[in-house]
N, C-alpha and C positions, 0 to 999 in steps of 0.2 A: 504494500500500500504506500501511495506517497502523498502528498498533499496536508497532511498534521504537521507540517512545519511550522505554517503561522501562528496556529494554534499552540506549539509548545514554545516556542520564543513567548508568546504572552502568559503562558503558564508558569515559567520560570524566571522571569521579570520580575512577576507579583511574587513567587514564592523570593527568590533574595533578598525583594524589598522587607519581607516581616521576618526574615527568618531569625534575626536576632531578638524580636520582640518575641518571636513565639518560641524559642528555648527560654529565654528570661525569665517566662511567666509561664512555660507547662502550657500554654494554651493550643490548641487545636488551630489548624492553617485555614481558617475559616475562609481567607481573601482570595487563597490559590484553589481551594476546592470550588467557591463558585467561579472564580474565573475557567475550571476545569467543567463543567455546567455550562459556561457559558460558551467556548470555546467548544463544545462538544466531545473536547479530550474522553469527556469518562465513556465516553460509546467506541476507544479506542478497538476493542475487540467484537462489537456486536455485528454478527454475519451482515449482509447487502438485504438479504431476505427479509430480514428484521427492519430497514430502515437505517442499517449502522455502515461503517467504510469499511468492515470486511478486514480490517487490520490482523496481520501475521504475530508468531509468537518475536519474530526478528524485532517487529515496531513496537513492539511493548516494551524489548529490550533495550533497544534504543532510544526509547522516551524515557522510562524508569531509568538509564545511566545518566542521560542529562539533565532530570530534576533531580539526581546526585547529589550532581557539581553545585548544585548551589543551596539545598535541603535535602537532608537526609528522611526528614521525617515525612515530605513530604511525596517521596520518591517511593516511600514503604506503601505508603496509604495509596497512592495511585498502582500502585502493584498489586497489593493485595487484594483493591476489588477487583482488578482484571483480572485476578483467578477465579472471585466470585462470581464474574460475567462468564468465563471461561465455562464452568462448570455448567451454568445456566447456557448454556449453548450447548452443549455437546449433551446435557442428559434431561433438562425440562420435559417435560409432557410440550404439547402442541397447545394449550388452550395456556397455562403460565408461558411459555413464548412467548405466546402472541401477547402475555397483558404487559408482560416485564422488560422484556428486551427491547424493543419500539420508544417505551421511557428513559430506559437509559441512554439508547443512542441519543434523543431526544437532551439529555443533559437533566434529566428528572431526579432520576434515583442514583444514589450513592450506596453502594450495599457493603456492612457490614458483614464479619465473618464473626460464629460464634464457635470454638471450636475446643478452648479449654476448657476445664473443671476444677475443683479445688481439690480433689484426691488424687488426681490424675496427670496434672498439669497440661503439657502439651501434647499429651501422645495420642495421637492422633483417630490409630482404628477401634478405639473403642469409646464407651460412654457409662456413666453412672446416674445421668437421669434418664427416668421411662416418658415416653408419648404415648398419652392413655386415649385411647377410643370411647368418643362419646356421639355416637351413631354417626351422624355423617360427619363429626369435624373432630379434630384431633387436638386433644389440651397440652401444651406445652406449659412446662416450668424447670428454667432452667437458670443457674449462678454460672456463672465466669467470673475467674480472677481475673483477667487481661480479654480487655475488646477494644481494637485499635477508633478510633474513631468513635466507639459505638453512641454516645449522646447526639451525634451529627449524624446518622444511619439515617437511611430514609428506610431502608429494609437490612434483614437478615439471611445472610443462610447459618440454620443452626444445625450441630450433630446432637441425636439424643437415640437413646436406643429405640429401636422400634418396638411398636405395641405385643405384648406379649413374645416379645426376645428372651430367649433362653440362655443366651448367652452376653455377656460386656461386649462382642466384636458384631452383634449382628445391629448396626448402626442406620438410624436412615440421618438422612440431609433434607431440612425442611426449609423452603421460604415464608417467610414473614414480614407482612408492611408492618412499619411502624403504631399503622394507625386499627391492628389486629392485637397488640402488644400492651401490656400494662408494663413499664419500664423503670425499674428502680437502680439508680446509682449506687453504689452499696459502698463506697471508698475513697479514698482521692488516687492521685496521680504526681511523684514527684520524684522522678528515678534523674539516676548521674548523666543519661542520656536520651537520646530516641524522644524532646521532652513533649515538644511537638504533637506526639502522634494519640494525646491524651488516652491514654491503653488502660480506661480505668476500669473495676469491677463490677459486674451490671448483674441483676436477676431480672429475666423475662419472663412473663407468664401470659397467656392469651392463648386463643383456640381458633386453628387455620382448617379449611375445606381438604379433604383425600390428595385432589391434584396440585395442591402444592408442596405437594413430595417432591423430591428432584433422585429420581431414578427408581428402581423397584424399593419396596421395601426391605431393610437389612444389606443394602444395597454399594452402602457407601465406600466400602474398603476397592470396589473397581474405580468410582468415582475418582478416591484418594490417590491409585496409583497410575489412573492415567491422566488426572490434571491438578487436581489439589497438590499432591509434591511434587511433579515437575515443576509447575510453575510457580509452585513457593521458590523450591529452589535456586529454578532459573533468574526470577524477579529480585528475591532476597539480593544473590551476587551481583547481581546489574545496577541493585541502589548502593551497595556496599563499593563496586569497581567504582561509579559514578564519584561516590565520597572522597573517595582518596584521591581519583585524575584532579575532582576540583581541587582540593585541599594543596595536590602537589603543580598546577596549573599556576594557582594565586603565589605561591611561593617562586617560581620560575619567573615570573611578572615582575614581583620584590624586589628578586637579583638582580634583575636588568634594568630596574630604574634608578636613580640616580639615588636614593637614599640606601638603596640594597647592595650597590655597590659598595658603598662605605662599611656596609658589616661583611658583604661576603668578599673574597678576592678571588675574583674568577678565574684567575691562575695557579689556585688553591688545590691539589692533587688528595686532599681531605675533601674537601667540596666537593670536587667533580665526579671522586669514588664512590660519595654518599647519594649526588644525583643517580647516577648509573645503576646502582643499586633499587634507587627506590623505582627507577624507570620500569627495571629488571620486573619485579614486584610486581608490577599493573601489568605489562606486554604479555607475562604469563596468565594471569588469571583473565586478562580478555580473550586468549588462545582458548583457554577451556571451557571459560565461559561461550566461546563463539561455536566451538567444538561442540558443546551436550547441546545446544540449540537445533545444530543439524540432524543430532543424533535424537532430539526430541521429534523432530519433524517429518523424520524417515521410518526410527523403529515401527516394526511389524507387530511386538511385543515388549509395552512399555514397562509387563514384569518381569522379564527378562535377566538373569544377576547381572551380569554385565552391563547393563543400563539403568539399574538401581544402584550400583556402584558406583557408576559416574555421577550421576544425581547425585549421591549422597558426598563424592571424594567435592564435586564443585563447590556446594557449600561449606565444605569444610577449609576447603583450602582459601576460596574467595573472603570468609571470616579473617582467616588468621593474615594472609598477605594484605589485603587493605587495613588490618589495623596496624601490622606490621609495617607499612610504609608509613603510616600517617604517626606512628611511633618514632621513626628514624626521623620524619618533618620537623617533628617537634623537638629533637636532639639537634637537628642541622640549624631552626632560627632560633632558639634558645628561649629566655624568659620572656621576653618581652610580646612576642612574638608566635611564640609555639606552645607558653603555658596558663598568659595571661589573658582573662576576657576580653573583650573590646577590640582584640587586632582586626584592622579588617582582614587580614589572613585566614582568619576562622577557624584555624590548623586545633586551638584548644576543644572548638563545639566539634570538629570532626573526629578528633580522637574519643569523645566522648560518648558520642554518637555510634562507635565503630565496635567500641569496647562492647557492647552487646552483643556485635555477632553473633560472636560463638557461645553464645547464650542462648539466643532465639532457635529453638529446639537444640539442645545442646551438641556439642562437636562428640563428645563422649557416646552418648549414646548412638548415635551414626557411624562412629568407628568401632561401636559392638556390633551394630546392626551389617557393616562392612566385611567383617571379620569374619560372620555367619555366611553371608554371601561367595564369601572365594573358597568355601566350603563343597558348595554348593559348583561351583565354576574350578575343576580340577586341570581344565584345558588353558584355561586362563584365558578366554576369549575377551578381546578389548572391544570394547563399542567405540 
């Protein structure tokens, strides 16, 4: 797809202009989300059939690395619904299609993801609250510790176990408007990073119609492994790459202007090795990042180990090298510059912002989950 150019130049405008005020204050990018409404960004993924541009997993990548460069938090949030569009395109029933996807191309809906739990944290294929059946509509009641956005949702997709599951893994994935929802804030919001992306803890309660299930019932663990974690994954590294090119972008700028000359000496063989390095850093993690995309877009079989494995090695490696670059930035301008607020450098909000990576579903548990994998893959087949 080409054409969301204009669109993301003004989406990323607005987002630089508040980004300092909305780490500051925790608040939510309220100014870049409607300029992303207005702009029609958020329909980046909705088919042509729908009303939408038909945008690839490429242009999501694309867009989510360059509101990166200049908001991290903002680059997550526009990522993360485009998995929730994702989903809602590829497993909707026909009659939610038609009501959901047409609005969001439209720049209507923003949709939240509801996916944690407080026993469970973020693991993904399974669930600890039930969706009870009460003749034709289904009652949801559900806590999460972390819902990105969720006060600014216009809708949800939630995981809860399906009605009469026998098991934690037999999960369905339900949409929900806001205005189906009784919505309580349960906490606040005031982490070392990500501050932006207001990820506070919310309980939902309200009762949705049969078809807005989104795939069969118990259904959800296909859902999750042919778009829920590619494109966490994918999107995650593309805001994470994005953070550190900018981080290391504005630093490069620094040097060459006449005040950065005076701190750096560009004939400094310390400098130039710490540039190289950090360049090192990004060129790699845009290789595999650019690499699982294609292999996102070709596999036959997206459970495959060999393509769980790169999924899972992207994220991981994408965490640790952009924070690890935006670490060495901060070692290369020193205090003023790399650890104190206010630079316009931003190099401090990016490390801070970064340091959550390998958090956000932890790096640990994917190199268990990795581990089991090459188990399973004796041949050692590379995707």
């Amino acid at each position: 797809m080409t054409g969301y150019a204009e669109a993301l130049t003004t989406v990323a405008e607005v987002a630089a202009a508040h980004a300092e005020a909305a780490d500051t204050t925790a608040t939510f990018p309220t100014e870049a989300l409607d300029a992303m409404r207005r702009t029609r960004l958020l329909g980046l993924l909705v088919p042509t059939a729908e009303g939408g541009p038909g945008g690839t997993l490429t242009d999501m990548v694309d867009v989510t690395e360059a509101l990166g460069r200049v908001d991290m938090s903002v680059a997550m949030v526009f990522t993360m619904h485009c998995q929730q569009v994702a989903a809602l395109a590829a497993y909707a029933g026909e009659k939610l299609r038609a009501e959901v996807l047409p609005a969001v191309a439209r720049g209507e809906v923003y949709l939240g993801s509801v996916t944690t739990e407080p026993g469970k944290g973020g693991h993904l294929l399974t669930s600890e609250s039930g969706l009870e059946q009460d003749g034709e509509m289904l009652r949801v009641d559900r806590q999460a510790p972390i819902v990105t956005g969720g006060p600014y949702a216009d809708a949800f997709l939630i995981t809860t176990l399906a009605p009469q599951a026998e098991s934690a893994t037999q999960v369905d994935l339900v949409y929900a408007a806001r205005d189906q929802l009784e919505i309580e804030v349960t906490g606040g919001w005031q982490p070392l990073g990500m501050r932006a992306t207001h990820s506070v803890p919310m309980r939902l309660r309200g009762a949705v119609p049969q078809w807005q299930v989104v795939g069969e019932h118990g259904g959800f663990r296909a859902i999750a492994t042919r778009v829920f974690a590619p494109l966490a994954h994918v999107g995650w590294a593309a805001a994470w790459l994005g953070t550190a090119a900018g981080a290391y972008s504005r630093v490069l700028r620094h040097a060459r202007s006449e005040a950065g000359r005076r701190q750096f000496a560009p004939s400094s063989e310390l400098v130039l090795l710490r540039l190289a390095g950090i360049r090192t850093r990004l060129d790699a993690t845009n290789a595999l990042l650019r690499h699982t995309v294609s292999v996102v877009d070709s596999a036959p079989d997206m459970s495959a180990a060999p393509v769980q494995s790169l999924l899972n090695t992207l994220k991981i490696r994408a965490a640790e090298e952009s924070f690890a670059a935006v670490h060495e930035l901060v070692e290369l301008v020193g205090l003023r510059h790399g650890y104190l607020t206010g630079s316009p450098l931003a190099v401090e909000r990016a490390f801070r912002d970064l340091r959550s990576a390998s958090l956000n579903y932890g790096n640990d548990r994917l190199r268990l989950a990795n581990g089991a994998l090459a188990l399973r893959d004796p041949g050692v087949r590379l995707a």
